[in-house]
C-alpha positions in Angstrom: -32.8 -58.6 78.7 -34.4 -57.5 75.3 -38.0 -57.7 75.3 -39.8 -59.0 72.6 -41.4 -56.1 71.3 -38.1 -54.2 71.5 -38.3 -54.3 67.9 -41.4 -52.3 67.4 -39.4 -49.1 69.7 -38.1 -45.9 67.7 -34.2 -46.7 67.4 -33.5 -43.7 69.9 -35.2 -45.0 72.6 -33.4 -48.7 71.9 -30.3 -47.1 71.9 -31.1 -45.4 75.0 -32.8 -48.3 77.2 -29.3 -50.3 75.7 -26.9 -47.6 77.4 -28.8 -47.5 80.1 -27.7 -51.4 80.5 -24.3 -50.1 79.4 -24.2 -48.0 82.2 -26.1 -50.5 85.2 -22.9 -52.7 84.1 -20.3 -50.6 85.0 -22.0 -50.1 88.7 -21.7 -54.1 88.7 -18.3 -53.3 88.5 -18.5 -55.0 84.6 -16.3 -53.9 82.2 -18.5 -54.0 78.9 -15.5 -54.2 76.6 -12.7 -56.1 77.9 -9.0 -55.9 76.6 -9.4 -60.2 75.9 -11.3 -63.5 76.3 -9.5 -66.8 76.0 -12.0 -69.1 74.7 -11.5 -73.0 74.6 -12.7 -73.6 71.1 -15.7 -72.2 68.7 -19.0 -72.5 68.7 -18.9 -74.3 65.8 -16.2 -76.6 66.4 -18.5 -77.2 69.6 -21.4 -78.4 67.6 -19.3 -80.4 65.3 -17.5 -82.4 67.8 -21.1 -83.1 70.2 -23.8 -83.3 67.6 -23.3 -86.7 67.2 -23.0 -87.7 70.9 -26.3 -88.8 73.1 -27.7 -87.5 76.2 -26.2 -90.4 78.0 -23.1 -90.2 76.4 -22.6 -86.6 77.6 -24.6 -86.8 80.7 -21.5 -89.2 81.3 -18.5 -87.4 79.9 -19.9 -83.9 80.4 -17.3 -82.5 79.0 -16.7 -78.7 79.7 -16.1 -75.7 77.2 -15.3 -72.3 77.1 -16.7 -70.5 73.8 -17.9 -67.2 72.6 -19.9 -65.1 70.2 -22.8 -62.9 69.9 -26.3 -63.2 71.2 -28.8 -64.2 68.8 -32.3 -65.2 70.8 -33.1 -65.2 74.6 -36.4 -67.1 75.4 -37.8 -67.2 79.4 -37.7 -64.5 81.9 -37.7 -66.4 85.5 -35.0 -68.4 87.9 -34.3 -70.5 83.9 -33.5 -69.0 80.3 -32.5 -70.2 77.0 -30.2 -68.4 74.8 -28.7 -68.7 71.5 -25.3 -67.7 70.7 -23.7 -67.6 67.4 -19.7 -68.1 66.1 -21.4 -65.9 62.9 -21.6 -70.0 61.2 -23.2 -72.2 63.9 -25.3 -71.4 66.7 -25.7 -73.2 70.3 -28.2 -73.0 72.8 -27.1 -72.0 76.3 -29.0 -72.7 79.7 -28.9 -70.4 82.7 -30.3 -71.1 85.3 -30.0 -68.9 88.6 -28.9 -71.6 91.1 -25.8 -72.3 89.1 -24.6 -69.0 88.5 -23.2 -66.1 91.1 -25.3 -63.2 91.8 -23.3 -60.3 89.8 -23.5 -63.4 86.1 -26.7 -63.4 87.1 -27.4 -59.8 87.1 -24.7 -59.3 84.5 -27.0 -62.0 82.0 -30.4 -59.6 83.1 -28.4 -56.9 81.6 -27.9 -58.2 77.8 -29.4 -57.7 74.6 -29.4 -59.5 71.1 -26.4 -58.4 69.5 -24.3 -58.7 72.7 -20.9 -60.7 72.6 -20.5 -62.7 75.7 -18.3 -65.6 76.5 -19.4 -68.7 78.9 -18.1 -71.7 80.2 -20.1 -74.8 81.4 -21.0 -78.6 80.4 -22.4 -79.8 77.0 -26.0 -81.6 77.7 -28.9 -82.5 75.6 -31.8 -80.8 77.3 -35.5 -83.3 76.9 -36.1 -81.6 73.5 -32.8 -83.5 72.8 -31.2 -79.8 72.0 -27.3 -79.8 72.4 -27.0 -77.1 74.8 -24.4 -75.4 77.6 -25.1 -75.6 81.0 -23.9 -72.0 81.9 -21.7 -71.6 85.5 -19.8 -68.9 84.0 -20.5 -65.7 81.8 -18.8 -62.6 81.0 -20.1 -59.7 78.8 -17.6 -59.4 76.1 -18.9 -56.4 73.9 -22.2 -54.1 74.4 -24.2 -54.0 71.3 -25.7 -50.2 71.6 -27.7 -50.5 68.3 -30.1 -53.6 67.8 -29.2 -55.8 64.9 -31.6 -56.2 62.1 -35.2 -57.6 62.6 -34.9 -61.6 63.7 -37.0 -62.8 60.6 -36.7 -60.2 57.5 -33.5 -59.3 58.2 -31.5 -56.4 56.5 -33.6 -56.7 53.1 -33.3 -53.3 51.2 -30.6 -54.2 48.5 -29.1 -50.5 48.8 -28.9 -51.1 52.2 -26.9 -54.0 52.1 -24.3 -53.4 50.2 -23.8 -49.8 52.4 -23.8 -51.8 55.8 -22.1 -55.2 54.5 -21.5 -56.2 58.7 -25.8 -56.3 58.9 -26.0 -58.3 55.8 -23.6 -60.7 56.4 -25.0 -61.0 60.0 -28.5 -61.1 58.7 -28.6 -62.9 55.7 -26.6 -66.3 55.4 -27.0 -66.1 51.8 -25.1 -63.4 51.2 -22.3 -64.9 54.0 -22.4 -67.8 51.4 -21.3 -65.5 48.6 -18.5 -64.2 50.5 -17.2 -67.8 51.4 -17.4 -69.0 47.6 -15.6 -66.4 46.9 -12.7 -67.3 49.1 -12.8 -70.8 48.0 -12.6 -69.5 44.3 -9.9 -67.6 44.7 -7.7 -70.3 46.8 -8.5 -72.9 44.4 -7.2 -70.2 41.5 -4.4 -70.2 43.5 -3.6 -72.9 44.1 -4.5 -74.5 40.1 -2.4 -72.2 38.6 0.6 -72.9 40.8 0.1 -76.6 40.6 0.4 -75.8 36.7 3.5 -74.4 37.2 2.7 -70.6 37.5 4.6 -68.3 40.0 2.3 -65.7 41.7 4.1 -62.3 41.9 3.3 -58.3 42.7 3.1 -55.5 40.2 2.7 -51.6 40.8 -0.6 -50.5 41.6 0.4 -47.0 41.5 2.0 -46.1 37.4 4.0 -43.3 35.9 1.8 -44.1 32.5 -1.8 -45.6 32.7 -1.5 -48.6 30.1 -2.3 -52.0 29.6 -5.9 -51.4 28.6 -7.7 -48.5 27.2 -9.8 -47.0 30.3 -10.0 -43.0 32.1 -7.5 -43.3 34.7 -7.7 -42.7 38.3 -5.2 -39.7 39.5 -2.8 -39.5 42.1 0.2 -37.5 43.3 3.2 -38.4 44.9 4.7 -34.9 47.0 7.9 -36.1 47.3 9.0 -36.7 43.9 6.2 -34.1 42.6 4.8 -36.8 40.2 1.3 -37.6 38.8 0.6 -41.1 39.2 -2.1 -43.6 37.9 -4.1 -46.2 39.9 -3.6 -49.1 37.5 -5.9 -50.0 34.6 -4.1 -53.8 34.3 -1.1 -55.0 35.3 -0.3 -56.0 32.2 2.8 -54.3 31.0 4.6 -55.1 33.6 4.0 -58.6 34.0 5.1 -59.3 30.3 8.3 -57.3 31.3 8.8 -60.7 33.8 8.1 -62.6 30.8 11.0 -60.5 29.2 12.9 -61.3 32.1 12.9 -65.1 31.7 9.9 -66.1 34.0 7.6 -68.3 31.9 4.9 -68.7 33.8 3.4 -65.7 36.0 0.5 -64.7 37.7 -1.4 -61.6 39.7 -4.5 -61.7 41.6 -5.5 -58.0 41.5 -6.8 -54.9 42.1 -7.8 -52.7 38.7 -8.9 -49.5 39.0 -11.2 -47.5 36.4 -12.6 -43.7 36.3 -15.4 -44.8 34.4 -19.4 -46.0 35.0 -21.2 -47.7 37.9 -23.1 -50.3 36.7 -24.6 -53.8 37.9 -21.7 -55.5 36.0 -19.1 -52.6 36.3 -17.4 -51.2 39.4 -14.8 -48.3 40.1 -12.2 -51.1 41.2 -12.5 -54.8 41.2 -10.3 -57.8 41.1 -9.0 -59.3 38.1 -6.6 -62.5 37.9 -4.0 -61.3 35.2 -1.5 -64.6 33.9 1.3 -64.6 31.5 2.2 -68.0 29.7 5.6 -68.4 27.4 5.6 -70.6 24.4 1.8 -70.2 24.4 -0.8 -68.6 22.3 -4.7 -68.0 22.4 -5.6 -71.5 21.3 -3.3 -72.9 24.7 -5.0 -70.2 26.8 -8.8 -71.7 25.8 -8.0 -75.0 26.7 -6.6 -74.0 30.1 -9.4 -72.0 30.7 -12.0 -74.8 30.2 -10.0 -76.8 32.5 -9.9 -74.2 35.2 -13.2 -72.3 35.0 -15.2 -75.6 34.7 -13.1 -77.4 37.8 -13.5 -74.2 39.5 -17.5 -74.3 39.2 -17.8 -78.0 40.4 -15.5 -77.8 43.1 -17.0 -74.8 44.4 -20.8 -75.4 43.5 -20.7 -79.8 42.9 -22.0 -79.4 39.9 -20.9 -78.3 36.3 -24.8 -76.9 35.7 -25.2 -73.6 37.7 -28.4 -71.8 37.9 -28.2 -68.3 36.6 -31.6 -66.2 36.6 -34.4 -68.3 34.5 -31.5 -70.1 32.6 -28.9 -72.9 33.5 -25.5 -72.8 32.8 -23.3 -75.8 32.0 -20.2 -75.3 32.5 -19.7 -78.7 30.6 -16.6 -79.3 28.1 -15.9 -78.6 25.7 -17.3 -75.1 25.1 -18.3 -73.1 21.6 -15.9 -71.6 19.9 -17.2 -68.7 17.4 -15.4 -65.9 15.6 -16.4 -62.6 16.3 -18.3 -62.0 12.4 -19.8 -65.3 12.9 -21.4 -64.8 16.2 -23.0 -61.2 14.6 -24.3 -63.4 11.6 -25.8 -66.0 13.9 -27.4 -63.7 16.3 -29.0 -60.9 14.1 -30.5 -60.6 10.4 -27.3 -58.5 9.3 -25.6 -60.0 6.0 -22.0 -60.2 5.6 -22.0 -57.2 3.1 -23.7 -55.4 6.5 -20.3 -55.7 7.9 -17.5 -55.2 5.2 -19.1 -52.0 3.9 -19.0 -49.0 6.3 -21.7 -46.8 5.2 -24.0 -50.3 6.0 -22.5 -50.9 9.5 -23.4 -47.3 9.9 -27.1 -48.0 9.4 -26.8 -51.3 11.3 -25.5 -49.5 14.2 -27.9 -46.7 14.2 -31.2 -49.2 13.9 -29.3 -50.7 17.1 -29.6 -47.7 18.6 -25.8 -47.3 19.0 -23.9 -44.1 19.9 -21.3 -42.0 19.2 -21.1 -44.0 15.8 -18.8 -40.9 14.1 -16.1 -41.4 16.4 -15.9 -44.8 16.3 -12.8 -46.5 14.1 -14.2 -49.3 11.6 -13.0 -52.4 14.8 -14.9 -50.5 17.1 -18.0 -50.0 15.1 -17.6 -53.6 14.5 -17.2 -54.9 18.2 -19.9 -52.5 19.0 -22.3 -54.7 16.5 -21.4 -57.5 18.6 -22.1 -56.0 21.9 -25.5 -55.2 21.2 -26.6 -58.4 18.7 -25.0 -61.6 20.1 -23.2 -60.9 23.6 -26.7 -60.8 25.7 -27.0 -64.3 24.3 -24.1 -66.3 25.1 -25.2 -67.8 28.4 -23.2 -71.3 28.1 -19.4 -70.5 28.2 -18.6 -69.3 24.9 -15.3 -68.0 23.2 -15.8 -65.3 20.9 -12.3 -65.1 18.8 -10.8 -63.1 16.1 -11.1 -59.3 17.0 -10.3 -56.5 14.6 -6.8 -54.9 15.2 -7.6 -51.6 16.1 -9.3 -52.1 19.0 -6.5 -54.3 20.1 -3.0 -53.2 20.2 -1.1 -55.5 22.2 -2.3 -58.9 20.3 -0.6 -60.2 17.2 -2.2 -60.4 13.9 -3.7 -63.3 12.7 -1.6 -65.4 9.7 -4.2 -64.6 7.0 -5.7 -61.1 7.6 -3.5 -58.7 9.1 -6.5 -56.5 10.2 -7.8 -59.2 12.5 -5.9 -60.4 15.7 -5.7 -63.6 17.8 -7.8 -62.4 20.7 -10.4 -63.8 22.3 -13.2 -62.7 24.9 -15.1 -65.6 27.1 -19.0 -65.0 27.4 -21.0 -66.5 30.2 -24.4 -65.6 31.3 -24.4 -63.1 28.9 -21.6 -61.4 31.0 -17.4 -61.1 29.0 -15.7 -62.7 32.3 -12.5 -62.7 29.8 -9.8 -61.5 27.5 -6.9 -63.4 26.2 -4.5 -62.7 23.6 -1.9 -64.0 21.5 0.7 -61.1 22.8 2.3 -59.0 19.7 6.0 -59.4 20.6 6.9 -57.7 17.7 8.7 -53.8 19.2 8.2 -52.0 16.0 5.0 -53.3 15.0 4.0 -52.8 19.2 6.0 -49.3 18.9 3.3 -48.5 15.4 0.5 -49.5 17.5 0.5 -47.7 20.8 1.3 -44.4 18.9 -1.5 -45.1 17.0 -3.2 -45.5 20.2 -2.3 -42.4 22.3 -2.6 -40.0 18.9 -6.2 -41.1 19.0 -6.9 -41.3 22.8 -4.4 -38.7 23.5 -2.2 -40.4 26.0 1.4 -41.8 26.1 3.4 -44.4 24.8 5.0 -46.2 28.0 8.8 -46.0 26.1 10.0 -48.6 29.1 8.0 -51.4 28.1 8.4 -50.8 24.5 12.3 -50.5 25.5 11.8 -54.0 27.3 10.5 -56.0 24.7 13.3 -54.5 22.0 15.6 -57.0 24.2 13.4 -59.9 23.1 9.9 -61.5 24.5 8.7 -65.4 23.6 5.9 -66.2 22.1 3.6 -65.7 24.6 -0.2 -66.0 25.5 -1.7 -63.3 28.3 -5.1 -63.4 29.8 -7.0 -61.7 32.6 -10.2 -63.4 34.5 -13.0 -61.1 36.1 -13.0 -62.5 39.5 -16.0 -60.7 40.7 -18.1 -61.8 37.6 -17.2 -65.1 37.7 -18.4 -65.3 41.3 -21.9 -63.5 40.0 -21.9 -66.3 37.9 -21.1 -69.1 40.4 -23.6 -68.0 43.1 -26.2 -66.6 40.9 -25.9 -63.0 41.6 -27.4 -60.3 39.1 -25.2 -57.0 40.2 -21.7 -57.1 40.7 -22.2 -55.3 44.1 -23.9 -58.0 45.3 -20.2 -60.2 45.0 -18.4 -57.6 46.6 -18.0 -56.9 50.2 -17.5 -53.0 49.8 -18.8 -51.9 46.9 -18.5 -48.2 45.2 -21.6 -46.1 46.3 -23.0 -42.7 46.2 -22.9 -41.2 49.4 -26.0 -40.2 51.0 -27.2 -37.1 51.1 
C-alpha cells in the first residue's frame, strides 16, 4: 500500500516501487487492467440512498452493493484498514479486514496505491464513528495507477499546470470540477430555453469555401480531393440566415468558432459561441430575450441573480442599462461631443489613450476603439451598448435617422462583451455595397452564394451570438477564459 511519505520520493522511484506492484500482481495471477467490471450502482448513488439510514437500520437490512472508483486514502497497516474510494463526486469509506477476505484480495488490496481503480462488493454499515462505510468480501484491481496523483492537500495548484493536465485538476480540485458542471447545466438549460421559445437547433459547416460572417484571420485548411483551400469557420452566420431565407423562423447553433488571432485571458484560438436567428425581429426583440435568458440562466444555475465577480457583484437583475455607444464614451471619459464628430480631435483622443495603429483605422473604428479603451472596462452590471457606426458593421441595417449608424448592439458584463446582436440588413444591394467595401479594405472575398441567397428574399430578421465560455467566467467567477475551458490553447513546452 502507499506509504505516507510516498509523497516526499523523486517521481522515478514512485513510478518504479508502483510497477513493481504492477508486476507482483501479475505473479498473483491479477490482471491489472481488465476488459470490464459490472458494478451494481455508484458511489454516489450509494451514499445518497444510505446516508440517511441508522446503524440499526442497516445492521438489519445490510443491504449489499457492488461499486467502483478510484482510491483516494488508505489509513491502517495490520489484519484491518480503512479506505476511501471516490465515483470522482462522492466518496465512501471501505473496511477490510483480513478475516473476511481470501488470501490472493488480501494480497491483491497490499498491492494498491492512491490513484488505483478497484471495484468491491460487500455490506453498507455505520462503523462506531457512525461513518457509512462497506464491509469489503470482495475486491478486484480495476486499473494500476503508475504515476501518483497530485499531493492529498495542495493539490494540482500551478495555474499553467492546470489547464495542460485538465484530468489532475479536475481530480484535484473540486472547484474547478464545479466549473465544468455549470457549464453543462448552462448549456442544457440554453438548450433547452431556446427550444421551449420556439427555436429549432440545427448544424452549419465548420469547414468554408469563404471565411465570412465576422471580420477575423482565418484558420487554413485543404481538402486533397477536391484540391480546395478551406476555412475553419469565423461564425456561422451566413449560413444560418440562408435557413432564415429558406423559411425557418426561428434557428439556432451551439458552436465551435475558430480564430488565427491572439491568446489572451478573455480570447482563445477556438471557443464556443451560441449563434440564433429570429424572423420578424429586430435588436430591440433580441434585448428583451436576452434579459430573460441570461438572467434565468444565472439564477438557475447559481440561485441567485447577484454573482460575485472579482472585488465587485454582479446583478444580473432586470431590467438592464441601455446606452448608445457616444453616450457611454461621454459618460465614462472627459471627451466632449466635438471630441468625437471631428476627426483630427478623435485622433488626439485616441493617441492620449494610448491607442494604435490609429492611421489605418476607418472613422467607426477609431470610434469603437474610443469606446473600448474609456467605458467597456466599466460596465460590470449587464449593460447594452447600442447604435454602432456602419463601417465596422456590414451585415446590420441602418438606423431610420442616421444612415452612418446601425442597429447593433454589444452586451457588457464584468467588463467582458459576452454579445452581439443585430438588426440583419436584408437589403442585397445595400448587403452587395457593403461586403465589397469590406474585402477591398481587408482584402478578402465577397461570398456571391449568400449575397445570391438573400436576392430571393429574407424577413426582417434579428441575429445574435452569445460567448458561452465568457458567460461561464462570469457565472462561476473565473478571471481567464482558460480557466472555463477543459482544453484550452497552449504553447507547447519546450
Amino acid at each position: 500500500m502507499q506509504s505516507s511519505d510516498e509523497g516526499q520520493q523523486p517521481v522515478e522511484q514512485l513510478i518504479a516501487n508502483r510497477r513493481a506492484k504492477l508486476n507482483a500482481l501479475y505473479e498473483l495471477g491479477q490482471d491489472p487492467y481488465p476488459r470490464r467490471y459490472r458494478v451494481g450502482e455508484s458511489v454516489s448513488r450509494v451514499r445518497a440512498r444510505f446516508e440517511e439510514k441508522t446503524a440499526e437500520e442497516l445492521e438489519t437490512d445490510k443491504p449489499e452493493v457492488k461499486i467502483a472508483g478510484r482510491l483516494r486514502a488508505v489509513r491502517g497497516h495490520g489484519k484491518v484498514s480503512f479506505a476511501d474510494v471516490s465515483d470522482g463526486v462522492a466518496q465512501l469509506q471501505l473496511y477490510l479486514r483480513r478475516d473476511d477476505l481470501d488470501e490472493t484480495s488480501w494480497l491483491v488490496f497490499k498491492q494498491l496505491d492512491l490513484g488505483d481503480f478497484v471495484g468491491v462488493e460487500g455490506a453498507v454499515f455505520r462503523t462506531r464513528a457512525d461513518e457509512l462505510s462497506v464491509a469489503v468480501t470482495k475486491l478486484q484491481v480495476l486499473a494500476k495507477a503508475l504515476r501518483p496523483l497530485p499531493e492529498k492537500y495542495h493539490g494540482l495548484t500551478d495555474r499553467e499546470a492546470r489547464a495542460r493536465q485538465r484530468y489532475l485538476d479536475l481530480l484535484s480540485n473540486p472547484d474547478s470540477r464545479a466549473v465544468f458542471e455549470i457549464r453543462s447545466k448552462v448549456i442544457s438549460s440554453i438548450r433547452r430555453r431556446l427550444e421551449t421559445a420556439g427555436f429549432i437547433e440545427v448544424e452549419t459547416p465548420m469547414m468554408q469555401p469563404i471565411p465570412g460572417g465576422a471580420t477575423a484571420r482565418p484558420f487554413v485548411t485543404h481538402h486533397n480531393t477536391l484540391d480546395l483551400d478551406l476555412y475553419l469557420r469565423i461564425a456561422p452566420e451566413l449560413y444560418l440566415k440562408r435557413l432564415i431565407v429558406a423559411g425557418f423562423e426561428r434557428v439556432f447553433e451551439l458552436n465551435r468558432n475558430f480564430r488565427n488571432e491572439g491568446i489572451s485571458t478573455r480570447h482563445n484560438p477556438e471557443f464556443t459561441m451560441l449563434e440564433f436567428y429570429w424572423a420578424y425581429s429586430d435588436y430591440e426583440l433580441l434585448m428583451d430575450f436576452t434579459e430573460e435568458l441570461v438572467s434565468g440562466l444565472a439564477e438557475e444555475v447559481t440561485g441567485s441573480l447577484k454573482v460575485p465577480w472579482g472585488e465587485h457583484i454582479i446583478d444580473f437583475s432586470r431590467p438592464w442599462r441601455r446606452l448608445k455607444m457616444r453616450d457611454a464614451i461621454l459618460e465614462y471619459s472627459d471627451l466632449t461631443p466635438e471630441d468625437l464628430t471631428d476627426r483630427s480631435r478623435m485622433e488626439v483622443a485616441a493617441r492620449s489613450l494610448d491607442v494604435q495603429r490609429i492611421n489605418e483605422r476607418s472613422d467607426g473604428n477609431l470610434f469603437a476603439e474610443l469606446f473600448e479603451m474609456t467605458a467597456e472596462p466599466l460596465m460590470i452590471d449587464p449593460t447594452f451598448i447600442m447604435d454602432f457606426p456602419r463601417d465596422i458593421s456590414p451585415f446590420a441595417k441602418s438606423t431610420p435617422d442616421d444612415p452612418d449608424t446601425v442597429e447593433r448592439f454589444e452586451l457588457f458584463i464584468g467588463g467582458l462583451e459576452v454579445a452581439n446582436a443585430f438588426t440583419e440588413l436584408n437589403d442585397p444591394a445595400e448587403q452587395r455595397r457593403r461586403l465589397e467595401a469590406q474585402a477591398a479594405e481587408a482584402g478578402g472575398t465577397v461570398d456571391e452564394d449568400f449575397v445570391l441567397a438573400i436576392e430571393h428574399g429574407m424577413p426582417p430578421t434579428g441575429g445574435e451570438g452569445i460567448g458561452i465560455d465568457r458567460l461561464i467566467m462570469l457565472l462561476t467567477d473565473r478571471q481567464s477564459i482558460r480557466d472555463a475551458i477543459l482544453f484550452p490553447q497552449l504553447r507547447p513546452r519546450e
